[in-house]
Every structure is written in C-alpha cells, then in structure tokens.
C-alpha positions as CSV (number, residue, x, y, z in Angstrom):
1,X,-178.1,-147.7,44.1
2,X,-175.5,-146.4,46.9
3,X,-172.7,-147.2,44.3
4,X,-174.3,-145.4,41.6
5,X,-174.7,-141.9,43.8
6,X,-171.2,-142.2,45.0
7,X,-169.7,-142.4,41.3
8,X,-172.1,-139.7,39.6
9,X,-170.6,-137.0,42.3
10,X,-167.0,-137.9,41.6
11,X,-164.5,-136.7,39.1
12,X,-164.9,-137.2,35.2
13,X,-161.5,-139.0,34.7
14,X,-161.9,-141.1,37.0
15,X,-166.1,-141.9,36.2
16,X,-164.4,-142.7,32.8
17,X,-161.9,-145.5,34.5
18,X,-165.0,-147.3,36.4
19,X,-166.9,-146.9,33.0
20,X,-164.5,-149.1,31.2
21,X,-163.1,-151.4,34.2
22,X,-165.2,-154.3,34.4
23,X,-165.0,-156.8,37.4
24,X,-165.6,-160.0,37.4
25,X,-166.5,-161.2,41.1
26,X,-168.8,-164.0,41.8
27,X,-171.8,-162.7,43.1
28,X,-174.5,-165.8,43.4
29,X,-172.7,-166.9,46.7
30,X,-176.3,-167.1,48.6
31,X,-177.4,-169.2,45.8
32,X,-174.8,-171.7,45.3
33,X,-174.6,-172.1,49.1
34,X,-178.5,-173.2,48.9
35,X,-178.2,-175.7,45.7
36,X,-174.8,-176.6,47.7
37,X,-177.0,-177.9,51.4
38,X,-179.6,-179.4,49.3
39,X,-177.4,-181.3,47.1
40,X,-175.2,-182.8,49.6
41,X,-178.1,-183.9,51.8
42,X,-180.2,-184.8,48.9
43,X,-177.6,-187.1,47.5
44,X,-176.3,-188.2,50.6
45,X,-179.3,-189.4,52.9
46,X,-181.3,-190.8,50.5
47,X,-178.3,-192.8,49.1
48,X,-177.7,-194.0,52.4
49,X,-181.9,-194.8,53.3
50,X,-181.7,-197.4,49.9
51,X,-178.6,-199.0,50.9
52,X,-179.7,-199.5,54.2
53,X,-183.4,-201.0,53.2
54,X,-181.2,-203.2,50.2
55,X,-179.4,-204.5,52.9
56,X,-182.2,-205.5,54.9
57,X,-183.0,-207.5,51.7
58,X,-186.4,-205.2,51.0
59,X,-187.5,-204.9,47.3
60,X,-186.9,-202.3,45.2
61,X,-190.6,-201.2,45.2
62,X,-190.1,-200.6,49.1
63,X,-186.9,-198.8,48.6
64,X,-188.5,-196.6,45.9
65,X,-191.8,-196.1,47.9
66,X,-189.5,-195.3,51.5
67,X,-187.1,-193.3,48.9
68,X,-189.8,-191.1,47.3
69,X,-191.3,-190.4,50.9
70,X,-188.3,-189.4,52.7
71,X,-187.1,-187.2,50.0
72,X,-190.6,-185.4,50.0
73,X,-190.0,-184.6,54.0
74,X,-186.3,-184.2,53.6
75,X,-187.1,-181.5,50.8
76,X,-190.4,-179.7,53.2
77,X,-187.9,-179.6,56.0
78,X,-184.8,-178.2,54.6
79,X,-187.0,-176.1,52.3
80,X,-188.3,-174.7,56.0
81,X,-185.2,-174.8,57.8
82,X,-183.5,-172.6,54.7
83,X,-186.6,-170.2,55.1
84,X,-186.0,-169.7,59.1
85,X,-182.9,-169.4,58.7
86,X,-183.0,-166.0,56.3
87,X,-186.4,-165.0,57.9
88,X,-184.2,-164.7,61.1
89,X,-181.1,-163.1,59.1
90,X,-183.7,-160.8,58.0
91,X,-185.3,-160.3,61.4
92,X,-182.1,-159.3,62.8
93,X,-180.9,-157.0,60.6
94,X,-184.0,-154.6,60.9
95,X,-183.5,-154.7,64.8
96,X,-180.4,-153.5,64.5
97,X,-180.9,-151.2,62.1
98,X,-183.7,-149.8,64.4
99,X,-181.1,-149.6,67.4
100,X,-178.6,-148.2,65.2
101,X,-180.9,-145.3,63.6
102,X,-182.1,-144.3,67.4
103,X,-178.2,-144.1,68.5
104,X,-177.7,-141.8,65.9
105,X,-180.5,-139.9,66.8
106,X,-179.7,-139.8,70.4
107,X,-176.2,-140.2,71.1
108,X,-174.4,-138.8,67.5
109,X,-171.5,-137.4,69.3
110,X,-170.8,-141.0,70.1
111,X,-171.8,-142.1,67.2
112,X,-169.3,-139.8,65.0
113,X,-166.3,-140.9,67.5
114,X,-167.2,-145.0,66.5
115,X,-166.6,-143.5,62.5
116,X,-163.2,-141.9,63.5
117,X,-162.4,-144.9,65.3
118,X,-163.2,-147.6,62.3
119,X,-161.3,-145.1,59.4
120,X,-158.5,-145.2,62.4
121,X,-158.4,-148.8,62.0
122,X,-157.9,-148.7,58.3
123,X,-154.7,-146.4,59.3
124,X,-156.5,-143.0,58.3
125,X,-154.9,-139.8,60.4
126,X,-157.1,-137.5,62.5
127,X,-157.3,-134.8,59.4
128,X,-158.1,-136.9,57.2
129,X,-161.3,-139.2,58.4
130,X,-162.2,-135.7,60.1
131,X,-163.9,-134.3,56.4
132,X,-165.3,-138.2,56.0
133,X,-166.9,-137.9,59.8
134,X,-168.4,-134.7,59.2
135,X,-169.6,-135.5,55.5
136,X,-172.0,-138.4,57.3
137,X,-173.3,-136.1,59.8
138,X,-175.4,-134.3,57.2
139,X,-176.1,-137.5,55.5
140,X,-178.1,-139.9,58.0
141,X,-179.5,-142.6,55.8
142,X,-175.5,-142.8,54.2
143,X,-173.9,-142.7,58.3
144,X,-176.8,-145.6,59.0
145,X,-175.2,-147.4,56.6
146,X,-171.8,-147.0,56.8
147,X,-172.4,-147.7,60.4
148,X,-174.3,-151.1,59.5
149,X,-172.1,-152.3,57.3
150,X,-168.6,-151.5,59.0
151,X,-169.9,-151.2,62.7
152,X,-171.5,-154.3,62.7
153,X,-170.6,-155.8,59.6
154,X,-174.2,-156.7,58.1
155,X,-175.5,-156.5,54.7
156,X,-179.2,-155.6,53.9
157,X,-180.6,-158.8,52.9
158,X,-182.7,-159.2,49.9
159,X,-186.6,-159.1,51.5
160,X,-187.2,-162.1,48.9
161,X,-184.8,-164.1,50.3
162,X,-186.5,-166.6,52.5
163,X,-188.6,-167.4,49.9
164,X,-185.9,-167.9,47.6
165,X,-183.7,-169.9,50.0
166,X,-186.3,-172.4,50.5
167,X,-187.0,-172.7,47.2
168,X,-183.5,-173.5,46.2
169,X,-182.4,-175.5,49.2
170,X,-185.7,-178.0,48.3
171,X,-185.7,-178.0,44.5
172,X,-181.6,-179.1,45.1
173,X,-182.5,-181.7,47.8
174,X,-185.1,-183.6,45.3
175,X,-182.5,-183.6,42.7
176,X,-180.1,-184.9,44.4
177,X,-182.2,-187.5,46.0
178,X,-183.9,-188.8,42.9
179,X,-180.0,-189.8,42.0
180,X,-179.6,-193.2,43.9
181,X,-183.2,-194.2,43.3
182,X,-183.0,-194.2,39.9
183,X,-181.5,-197.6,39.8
184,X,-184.7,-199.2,41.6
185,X,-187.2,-197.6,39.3
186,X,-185.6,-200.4,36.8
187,X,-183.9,-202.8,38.1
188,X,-186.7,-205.3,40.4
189,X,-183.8,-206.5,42.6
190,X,-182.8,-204.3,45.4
191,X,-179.2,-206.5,45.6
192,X,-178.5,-205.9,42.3
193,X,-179.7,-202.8,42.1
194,X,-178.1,-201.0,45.0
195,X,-174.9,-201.7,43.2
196,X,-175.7,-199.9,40.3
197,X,-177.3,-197.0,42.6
198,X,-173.5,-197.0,44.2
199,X,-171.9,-196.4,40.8
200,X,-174.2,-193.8,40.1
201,X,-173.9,-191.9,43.4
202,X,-170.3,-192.2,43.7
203,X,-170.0,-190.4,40.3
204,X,-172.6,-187.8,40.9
205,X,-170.8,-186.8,44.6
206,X,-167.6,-186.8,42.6
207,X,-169.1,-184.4,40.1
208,X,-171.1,-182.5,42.7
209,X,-167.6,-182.1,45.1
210,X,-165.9,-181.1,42.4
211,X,-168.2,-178.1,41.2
212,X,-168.8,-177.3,45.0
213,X,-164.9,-176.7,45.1
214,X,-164.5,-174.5,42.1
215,X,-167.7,-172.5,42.8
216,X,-166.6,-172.1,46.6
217,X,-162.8,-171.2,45.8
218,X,-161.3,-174.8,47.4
219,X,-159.4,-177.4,45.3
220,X,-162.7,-179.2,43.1
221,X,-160.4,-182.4,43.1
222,X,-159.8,-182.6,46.7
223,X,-163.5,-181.6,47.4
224,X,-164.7,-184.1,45.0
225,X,-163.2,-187.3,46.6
226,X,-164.1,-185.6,50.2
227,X,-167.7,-185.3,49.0
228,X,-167.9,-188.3,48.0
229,X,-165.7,-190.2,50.9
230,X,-168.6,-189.0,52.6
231,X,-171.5,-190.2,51.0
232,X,-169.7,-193.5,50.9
233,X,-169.2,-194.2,54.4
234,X,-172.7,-193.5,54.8
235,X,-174.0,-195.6,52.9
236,X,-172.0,-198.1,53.8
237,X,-172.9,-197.7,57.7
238,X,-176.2,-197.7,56.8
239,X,-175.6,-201.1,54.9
240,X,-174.0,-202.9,57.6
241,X,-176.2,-202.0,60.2
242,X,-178.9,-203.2,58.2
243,X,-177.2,-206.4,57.5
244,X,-176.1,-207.2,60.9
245,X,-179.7,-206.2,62.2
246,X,-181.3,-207.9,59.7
247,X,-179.0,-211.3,57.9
C-alpha cells in the first residue's frame, strides 16, 4: 500500500518506467523456509527412528506403528514450535512499534536527528536528507515506518503468520516422514525393507537438497549431497547403536 502512495505522487515519466518494469524477486522466502525445517526433519528423523528399530531386528509392523507415532508428535511439536516462534516475531514487533511511536511523540527532535543520521549513512549531504527529514515530520505514520524498518530493521509481519508457519512447517514434516516408511508398509521384513527405505531416502534428500539450494540461492548440487550426507550418517548412527545395543 506504502509503495503504491509513493508512486501515484511522483512524476508521469517516470510512473510510466515502473508501469512497464517488471521484477522478478522471490518473494515466498517465509514459506520455503517452513516447507524447508519440516522437510529436513521430517525426512531425516523418522529415517533414522526405522533404521534404528530395523537394526534392533523389530518388524516392520513395529517400525510402521513407532514411525506413524513419532511423526504425529514430530509434526504437533514443530507445528508449535513454528507458531511460537512467529507469535513472538509478531509480539516483538508491536512492542517496538509502541516504543517507537511514543519516542516520536516525545522526543521528535531526537528522533528527526536518528533520520539525518541513517540518510548520512547512505552518503546523503546535510541539504539534501534535510527536505527528506522535514517531509516525515508532517507525516507520522510514514516517519514510524521509516524509522521501523531502517532504525531497527524490522518488517511488519503478516498477523496470519503463526498460523500459517505451523501449518506449513507440520504439513512438510508428515511428508517427509511418510518417505522412509513407505518401504515397511509393503515389505513384512524390516532387514530387507530398511534397505529399500535407504534407497528411497537417499534419493528424496538428494532431490529435497537440491531444490533447497536453488530456492535458497546456494549451489542445489552441493546442497543435495550435504542434505543428504546428513540424513545418512543419521541413520546410520542410529543403526549401529541399535545393533551393538541390541545383536
């Protein structure tokens, strides 16, 4: 809404430029890094649960039934733990927009001089952030912002988003932990069946790491076989242990 103020009061040509420049940033960051935590956690834990019950000879039926159940409480406690977290991203923001809105009420003076001092920063001359200072002094809900988001570099968050973080975050750990169980749904034999659960894992981390580095701006190779390095070693600690614990 701020943008769309800002470019009906400037000139025609250049309203005409922004009309026909298009950009093409990716803007589902928030999302991608929900699917991205319950992914990697979803694949990774559960994968490393049935290796570690196949190794301790159970049956698949007990892998599947420990499987299902951890995934349920993995899923209810990242969901939660992705809802605190931008409940409390949330909770902080309004504080300081509170703190921020009574400084400019109280103190504007000071206020104005932290807005020279930021446009200073960005290498802008006494006579020219002077217009700029003076411009937010009439507007208050425009200097609240500017102050929010280049004082204390925070974004207004999205009110829905705690809702919509753990909704994400647990929807993407159940997916990803349904992937190395699959094997035991068909195959009786946890021994045999683990095997095919490795293939299956290793593949989806590799495929998972991948699109986690092309969404995320990293090399998608180099993430893949990182990704799923990981999710191999823990599997395979959780394998050993299991087999030393239990021959």
């Amino acid at each position: 809404m701020a943008a769309q103020n800002s470019r009906a009061t400037i000139e025609p040509e250049k309203q005409t430029l922004l009309n026909h420049h298009k950009e093409k940033h990716f803007t589902a960051g928030e999302v991608v890094r929900d699917i991205i935590i319950g992914v990697s956690d979803g694949l990774t834990v559960p994968f490393a649960l049935a290796a570690g019950l196949s190794g301790a000879n159970a049956s698949s039926s007990i892998v599947i039934t420990a499987g299902i159940a951890e995934v349920a409480a993995g899923a209810i406690s990242m969901g939660l733990g992705g809802y605190l977290a931008a409940k409390s991203e949330a909770d902080h923001y309004a504080r300081e927009l509170k703190r921020e809105e009574d400084e400019i009420i109280s103190v504007p003076d000071v206020e104005a001089a932290e807005v020279a001092e930021i446009l200073a920063e960005y290498g802008v001359e006494p006579h020219e952030y002077a217009p700029v200072v003076n411009a937010l002094r009439k507007r208050p809900q425009a200097w609240l912002d500017f102050m929010m988001k280049f004082e204390l570099g925070l974004e207004k968050p999205d009110p829905r988003r705690a809702l919509q973080s753990a909704f994400n975050i647990a929807v993407s750990y159940i997916l990803g932990g349904l992937v190395p169980l699959l094997p035991y749904m068909f195959i009786p034999r946890a021994q045999d069946a683990v095997v095919a659960s490795v293939v299956i894992t290793i593949a989806a981390l590799l495929i998972f790491g991948y699109a986690k580095g092309y969404f995320t701006g990293n090399k998608p190779v180099k993430s893949a076989f990182q990704t799923a390095l990981i999710g191999a070693i823990a599997s395979a600690a959780a394998f050993g242990i299991a087999k030393v614990i239990h021959p």
